[in-house]
C-alpha positions as a Markdown table, in Angstrom:
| # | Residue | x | y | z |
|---|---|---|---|---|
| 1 | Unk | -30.4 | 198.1 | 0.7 |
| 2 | Unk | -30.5 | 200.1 | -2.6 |
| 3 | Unk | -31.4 | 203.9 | -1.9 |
| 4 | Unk | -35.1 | 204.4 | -3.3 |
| 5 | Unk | -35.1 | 205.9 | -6.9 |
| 6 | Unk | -37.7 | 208.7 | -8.0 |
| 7 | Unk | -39.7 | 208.1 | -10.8 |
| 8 | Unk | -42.0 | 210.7 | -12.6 |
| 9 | Unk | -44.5 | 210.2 | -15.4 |
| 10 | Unk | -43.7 | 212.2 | -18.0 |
| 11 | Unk | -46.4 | 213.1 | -20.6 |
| 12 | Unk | -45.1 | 212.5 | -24.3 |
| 13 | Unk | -46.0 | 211.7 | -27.6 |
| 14 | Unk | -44.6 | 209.1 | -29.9 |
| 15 | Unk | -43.5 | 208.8 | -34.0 |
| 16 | Unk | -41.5 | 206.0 | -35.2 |
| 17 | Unk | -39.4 | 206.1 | -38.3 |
| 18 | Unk | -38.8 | 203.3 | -39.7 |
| 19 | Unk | -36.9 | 201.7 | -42.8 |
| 20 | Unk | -34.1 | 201.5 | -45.2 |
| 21 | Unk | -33.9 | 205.2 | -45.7 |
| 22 | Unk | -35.1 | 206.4 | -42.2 |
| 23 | Unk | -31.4 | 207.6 | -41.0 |
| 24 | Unk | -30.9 | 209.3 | -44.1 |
| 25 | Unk | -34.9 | 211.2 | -44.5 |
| 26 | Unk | -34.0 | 212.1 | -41.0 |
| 27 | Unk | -31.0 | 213.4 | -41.7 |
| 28 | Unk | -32.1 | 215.8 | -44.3 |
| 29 | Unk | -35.1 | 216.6 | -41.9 |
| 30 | Unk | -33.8 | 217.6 | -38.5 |
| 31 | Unk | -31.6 | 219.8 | -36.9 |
| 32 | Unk | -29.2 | 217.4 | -34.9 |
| 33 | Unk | -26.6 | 214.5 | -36.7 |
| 34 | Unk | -29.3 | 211.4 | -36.0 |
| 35 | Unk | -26.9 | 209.3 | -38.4 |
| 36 | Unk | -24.0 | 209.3 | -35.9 |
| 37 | Unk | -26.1 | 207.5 | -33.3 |
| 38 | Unk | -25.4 | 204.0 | -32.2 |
| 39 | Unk | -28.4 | 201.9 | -32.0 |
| 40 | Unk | -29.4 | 202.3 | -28.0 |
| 41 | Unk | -28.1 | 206.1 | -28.2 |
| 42 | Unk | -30.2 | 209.6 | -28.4 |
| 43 | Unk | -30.0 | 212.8 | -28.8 |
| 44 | Unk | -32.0 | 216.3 | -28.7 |
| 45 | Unk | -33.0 | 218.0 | -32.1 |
| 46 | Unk | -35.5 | 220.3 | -33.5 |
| 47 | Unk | -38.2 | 220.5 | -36.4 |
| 48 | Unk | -37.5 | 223.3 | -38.2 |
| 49 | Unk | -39.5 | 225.7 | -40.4 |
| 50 | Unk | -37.1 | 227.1 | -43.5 |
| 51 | Unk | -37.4 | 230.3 | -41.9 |
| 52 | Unk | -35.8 | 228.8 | -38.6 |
| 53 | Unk | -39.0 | 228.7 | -36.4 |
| 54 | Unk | -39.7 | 225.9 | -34.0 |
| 55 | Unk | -42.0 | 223.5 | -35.5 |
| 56 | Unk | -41.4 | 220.6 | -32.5 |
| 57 | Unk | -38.4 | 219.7 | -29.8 |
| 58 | Unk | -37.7 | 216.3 | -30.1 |
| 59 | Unk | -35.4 | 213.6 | -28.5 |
| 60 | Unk | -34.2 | 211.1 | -31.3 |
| 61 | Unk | -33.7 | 207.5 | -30.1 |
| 62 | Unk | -32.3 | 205.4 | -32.6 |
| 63 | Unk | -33.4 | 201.8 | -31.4 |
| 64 | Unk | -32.1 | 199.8 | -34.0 |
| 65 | Unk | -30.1 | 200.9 | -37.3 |
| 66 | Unk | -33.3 | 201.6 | -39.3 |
| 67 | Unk | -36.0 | 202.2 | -36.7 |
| 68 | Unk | -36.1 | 205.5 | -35.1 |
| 69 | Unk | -38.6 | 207.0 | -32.4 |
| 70 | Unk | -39.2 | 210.4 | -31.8 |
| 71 | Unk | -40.5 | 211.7 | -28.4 |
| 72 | Unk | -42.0 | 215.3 | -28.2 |
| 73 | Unk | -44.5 | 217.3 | -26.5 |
| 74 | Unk | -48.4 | 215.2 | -26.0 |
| 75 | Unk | -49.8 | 218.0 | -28.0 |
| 76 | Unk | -47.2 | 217.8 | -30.8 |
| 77 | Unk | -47.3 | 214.2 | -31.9 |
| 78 | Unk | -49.6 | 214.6 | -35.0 |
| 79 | Unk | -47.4 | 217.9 | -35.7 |
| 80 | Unk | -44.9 | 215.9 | -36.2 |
| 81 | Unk | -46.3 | 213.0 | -38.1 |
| 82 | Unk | -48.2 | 215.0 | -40.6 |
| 83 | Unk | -44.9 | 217.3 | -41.4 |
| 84 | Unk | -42.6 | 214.0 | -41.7 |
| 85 | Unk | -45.4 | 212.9 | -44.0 |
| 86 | Unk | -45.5 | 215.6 | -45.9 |
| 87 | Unk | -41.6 | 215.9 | -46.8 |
| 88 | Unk | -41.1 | 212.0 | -47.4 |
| 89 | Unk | -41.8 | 212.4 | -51.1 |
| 90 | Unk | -40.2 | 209.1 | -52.2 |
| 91 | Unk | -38.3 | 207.9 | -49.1 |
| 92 | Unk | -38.7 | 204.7 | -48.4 |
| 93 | Unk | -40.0 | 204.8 | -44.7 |
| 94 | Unk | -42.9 | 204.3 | -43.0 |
| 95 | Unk | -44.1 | 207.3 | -40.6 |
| 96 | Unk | -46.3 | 206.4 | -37.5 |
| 97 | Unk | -47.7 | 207.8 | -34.2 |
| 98 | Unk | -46.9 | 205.1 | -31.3 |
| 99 | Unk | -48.6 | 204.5 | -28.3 |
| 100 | Unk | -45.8 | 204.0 | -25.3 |
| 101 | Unk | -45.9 | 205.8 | -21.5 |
| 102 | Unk | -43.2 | 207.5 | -20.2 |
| 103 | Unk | -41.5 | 207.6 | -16.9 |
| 104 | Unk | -38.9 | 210.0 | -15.4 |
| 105 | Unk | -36.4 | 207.8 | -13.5 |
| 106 | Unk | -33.7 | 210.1 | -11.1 |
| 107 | Unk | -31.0 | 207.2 | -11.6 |
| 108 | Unk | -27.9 | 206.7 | -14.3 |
| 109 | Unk | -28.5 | 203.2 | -13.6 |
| 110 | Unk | -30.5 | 200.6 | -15.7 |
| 111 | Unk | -32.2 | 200.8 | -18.9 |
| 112 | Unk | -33.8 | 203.7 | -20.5 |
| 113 | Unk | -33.3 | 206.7 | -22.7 |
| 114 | Unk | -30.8 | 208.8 | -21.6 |
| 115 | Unk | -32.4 | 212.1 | -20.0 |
| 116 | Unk | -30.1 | 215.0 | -19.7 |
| 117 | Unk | -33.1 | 217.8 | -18.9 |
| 118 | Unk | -33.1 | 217.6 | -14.7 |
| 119 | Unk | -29.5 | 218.7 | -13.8 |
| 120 | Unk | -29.1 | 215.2 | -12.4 |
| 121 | Unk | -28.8 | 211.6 | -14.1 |
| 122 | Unk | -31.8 | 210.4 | -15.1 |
| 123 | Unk | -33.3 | 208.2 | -17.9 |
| 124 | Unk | -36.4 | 207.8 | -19.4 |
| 125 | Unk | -38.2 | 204.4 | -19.5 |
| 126 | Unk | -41.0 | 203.7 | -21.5 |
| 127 | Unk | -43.7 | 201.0 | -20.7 |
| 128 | Unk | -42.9 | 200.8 | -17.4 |
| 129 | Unk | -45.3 | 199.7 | -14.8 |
| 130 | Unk | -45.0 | 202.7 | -12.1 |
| 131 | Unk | -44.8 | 206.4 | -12.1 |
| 132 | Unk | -44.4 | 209.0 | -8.9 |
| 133 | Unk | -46.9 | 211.8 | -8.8 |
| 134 | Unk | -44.8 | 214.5 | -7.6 |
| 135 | Unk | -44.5 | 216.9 | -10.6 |
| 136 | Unk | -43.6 | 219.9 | -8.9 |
| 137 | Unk | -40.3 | 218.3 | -7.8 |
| 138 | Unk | -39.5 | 217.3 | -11.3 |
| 139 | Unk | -40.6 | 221.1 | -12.4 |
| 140 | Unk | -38.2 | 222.2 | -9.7 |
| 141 | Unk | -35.5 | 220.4 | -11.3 |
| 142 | Unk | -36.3 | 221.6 | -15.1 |
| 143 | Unk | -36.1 | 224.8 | -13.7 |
| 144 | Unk | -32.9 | 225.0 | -11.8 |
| 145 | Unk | -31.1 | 223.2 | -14.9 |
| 146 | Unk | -32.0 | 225.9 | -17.2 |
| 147 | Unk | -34.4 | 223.8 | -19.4 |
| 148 | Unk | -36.7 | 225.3 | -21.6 |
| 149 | Unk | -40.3 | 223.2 | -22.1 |
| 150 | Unk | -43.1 | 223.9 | -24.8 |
| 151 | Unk | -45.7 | 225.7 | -24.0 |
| 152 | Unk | -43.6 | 227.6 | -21.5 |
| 153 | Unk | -40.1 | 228.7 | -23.0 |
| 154 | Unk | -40.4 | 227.2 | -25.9 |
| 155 | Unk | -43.0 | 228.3 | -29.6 |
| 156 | Unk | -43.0 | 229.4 | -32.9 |
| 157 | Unk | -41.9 | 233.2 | -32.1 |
| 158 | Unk | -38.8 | 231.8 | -30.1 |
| 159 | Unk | -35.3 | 231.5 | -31.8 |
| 160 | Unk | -32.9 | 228.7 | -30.5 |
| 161 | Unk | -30.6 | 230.3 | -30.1 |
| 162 | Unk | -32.4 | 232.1 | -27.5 |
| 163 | Unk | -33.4 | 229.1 | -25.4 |
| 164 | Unk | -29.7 | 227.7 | -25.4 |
| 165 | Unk | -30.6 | 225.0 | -28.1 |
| 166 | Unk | -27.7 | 225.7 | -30.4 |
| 167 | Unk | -25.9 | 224.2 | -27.9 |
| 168 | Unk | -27.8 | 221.0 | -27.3 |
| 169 | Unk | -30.2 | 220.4 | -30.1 |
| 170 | Unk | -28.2 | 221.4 | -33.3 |
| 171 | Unk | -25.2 | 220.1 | -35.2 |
| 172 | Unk | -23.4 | 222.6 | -37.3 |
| 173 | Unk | -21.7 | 220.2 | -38.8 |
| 174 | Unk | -23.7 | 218.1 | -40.7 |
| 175 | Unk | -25.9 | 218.1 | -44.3 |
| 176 | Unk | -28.8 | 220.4 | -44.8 |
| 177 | Unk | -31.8 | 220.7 | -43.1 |
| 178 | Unk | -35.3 | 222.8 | -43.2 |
| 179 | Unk | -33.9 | 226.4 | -41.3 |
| 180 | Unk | -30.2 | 225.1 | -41.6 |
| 181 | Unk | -29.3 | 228.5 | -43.2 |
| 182 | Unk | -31.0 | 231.3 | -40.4 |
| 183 | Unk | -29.6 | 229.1 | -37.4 |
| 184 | Unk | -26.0 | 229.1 | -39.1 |
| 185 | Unk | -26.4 | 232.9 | -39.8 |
| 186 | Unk | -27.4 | 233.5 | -36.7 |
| 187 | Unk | -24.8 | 231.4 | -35.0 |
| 188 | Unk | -21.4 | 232.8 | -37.0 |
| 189 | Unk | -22.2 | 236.6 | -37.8 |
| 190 | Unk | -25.6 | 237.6 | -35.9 |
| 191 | Unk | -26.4 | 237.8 | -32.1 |
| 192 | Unk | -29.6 | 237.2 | -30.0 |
| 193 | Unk | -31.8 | 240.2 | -28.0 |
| 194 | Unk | -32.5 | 238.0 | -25.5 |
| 195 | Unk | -31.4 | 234.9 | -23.8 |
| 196 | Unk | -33.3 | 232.2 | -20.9 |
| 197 | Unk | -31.9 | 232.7 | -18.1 |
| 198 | Unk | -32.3 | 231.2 | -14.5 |
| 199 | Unk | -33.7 | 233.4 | -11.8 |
| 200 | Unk | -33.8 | 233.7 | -7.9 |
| 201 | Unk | -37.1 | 234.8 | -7.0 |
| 202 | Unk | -39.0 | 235.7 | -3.9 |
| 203 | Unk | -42.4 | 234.9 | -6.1 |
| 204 | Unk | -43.0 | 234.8 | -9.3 |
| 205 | Unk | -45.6 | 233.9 | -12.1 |
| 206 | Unk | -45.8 | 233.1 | -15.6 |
| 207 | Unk | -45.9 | 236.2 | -17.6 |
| 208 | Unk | -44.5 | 238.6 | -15.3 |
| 209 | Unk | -42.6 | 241.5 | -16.3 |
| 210 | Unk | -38.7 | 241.1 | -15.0 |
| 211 | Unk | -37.3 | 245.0 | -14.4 |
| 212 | Unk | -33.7 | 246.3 | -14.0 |
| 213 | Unk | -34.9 | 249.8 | -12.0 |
| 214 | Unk | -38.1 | 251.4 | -14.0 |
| 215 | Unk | -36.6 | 249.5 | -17.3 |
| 216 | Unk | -38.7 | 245.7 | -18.2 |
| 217 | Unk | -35.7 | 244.1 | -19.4 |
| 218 | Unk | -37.6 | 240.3 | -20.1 |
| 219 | Unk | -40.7 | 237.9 | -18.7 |
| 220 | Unk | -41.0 | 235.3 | -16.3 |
| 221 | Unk | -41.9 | 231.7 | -18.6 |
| 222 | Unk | -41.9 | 229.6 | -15.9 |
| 223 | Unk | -41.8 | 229.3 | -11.7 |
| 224 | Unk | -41.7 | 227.6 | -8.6 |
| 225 | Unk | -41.1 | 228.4 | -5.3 |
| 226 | Unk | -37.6 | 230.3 | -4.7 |
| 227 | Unk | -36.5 | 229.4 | -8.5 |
| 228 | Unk | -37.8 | 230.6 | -12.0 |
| 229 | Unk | -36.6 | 230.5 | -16.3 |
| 230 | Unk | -37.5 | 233.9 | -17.7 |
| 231 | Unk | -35.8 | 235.6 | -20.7 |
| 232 | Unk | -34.1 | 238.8 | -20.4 |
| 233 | Unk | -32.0 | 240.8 | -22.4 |
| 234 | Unk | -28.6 | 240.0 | -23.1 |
| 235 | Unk | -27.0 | 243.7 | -21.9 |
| 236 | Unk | -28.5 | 242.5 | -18.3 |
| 237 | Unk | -25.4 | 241.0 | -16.0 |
């Protein structure tokens, strides 16, 4: 018999992008190369202001060569949409919120988007018909990969760069894009303060101070039992 398989739901919001110049109005619109995706592939980019600050983290899934959906935060979907909208100008693409549910499956097998935020393989399924309750596990696992989550780790005062997302959310190789010029900057002549980092804790709580001696050297963002993400300044081994 097969090993039983967790599954999560996982609250999300939808936009689809869709149309002859959907891979190219994306391109020019977020921070990650969506034009080298295969149909079936995805990847993680961000919504940028021009001044570099975090509009909205999305995963890009390309499902077929001019159809595009974007999955973010539940309280970021109209974000989203109405900045898209707002940019289009004469594109010609049609913008939409979509109405899908989401569910977190612990597996590398099967269908599904690929999900590289746990530590472990996982993908995530939309429309399917079940969903496990158990959040904190899946919190647990967020946690101990170093994954930063809106809300928590992630706003408009954070830089990227920060949170680790140059490394999985931007390309620094492709065309131009809202913010393109700060995150470059940053990335070949500047340095970060601060950077997330994962903590062993006795206890811990959102918003608590993290101290090296009588010095606060960062916060806690987010914790569970034994584990927690806080950011804390770089000089800090």
């Amino acid at each position: 018999t097969s090993p039983e398989v967790s599954t999560y739901r996982r609250p999300r919001s939808f936009v689809a992008v869709r149309g002859p110049d959907a891979e190219t109005f994306l391109e020019r619109m977020v921070s990650n190369d969506v034009a080298a995706l295969d149909p079936g592939e995805s990847c993680d980019a961000l919504l940028l202001t021009p001044k570099a600050r975090l509009i909205a983290p999305l995963r890009v899934w390309r499902r077929g060569p001019d159809d595009y959906l974007l999955l973010s935060e539940p309280e970021l979907g109209e974000v989203v949409r109405s900045n898209l909208l707002r940019a289009r100008f004469a594109a010609k693409c049609e913008i939409a919120a979509e109405e899908h549910t989401s569910t977190i499956v612990l597996s590398d097998d099967g269908e599904g988007i690929a999900c590289p935020d746990y530590g472990v393989p996982a993908r995530e399924v939309l429309d399917a018909d079940s969903g496990g309750s158990d959040v904190e596990q899946l919190e647990r696992l967020r946690i101990e990969a170093g994954t930063p989550r809106w809300g928590r780790e992630l706003d408009d005062r954070v830089l990227p760069a920060e949170a680790g997302l140059d490394e999985t959310a931007i390309s620094f190789t492709k065309g131009c894009y809202p913010g393109q010029e700060p995150i470059a900057r940053l990335h070949y002549r500047g340095k970060v303060n601060r950077r997330l980092r994962i903590l062993e804790v006795e206890s811990a709580s959102p918003g608590d101070e993290i101290r090296l001696g009588d010095k606060a050297v960062g916060r806690v963002t987010s914790a569970v039992d034994g584990v927690a993400l806080g950011y804390v300044r770089v000089e800090v081994s």
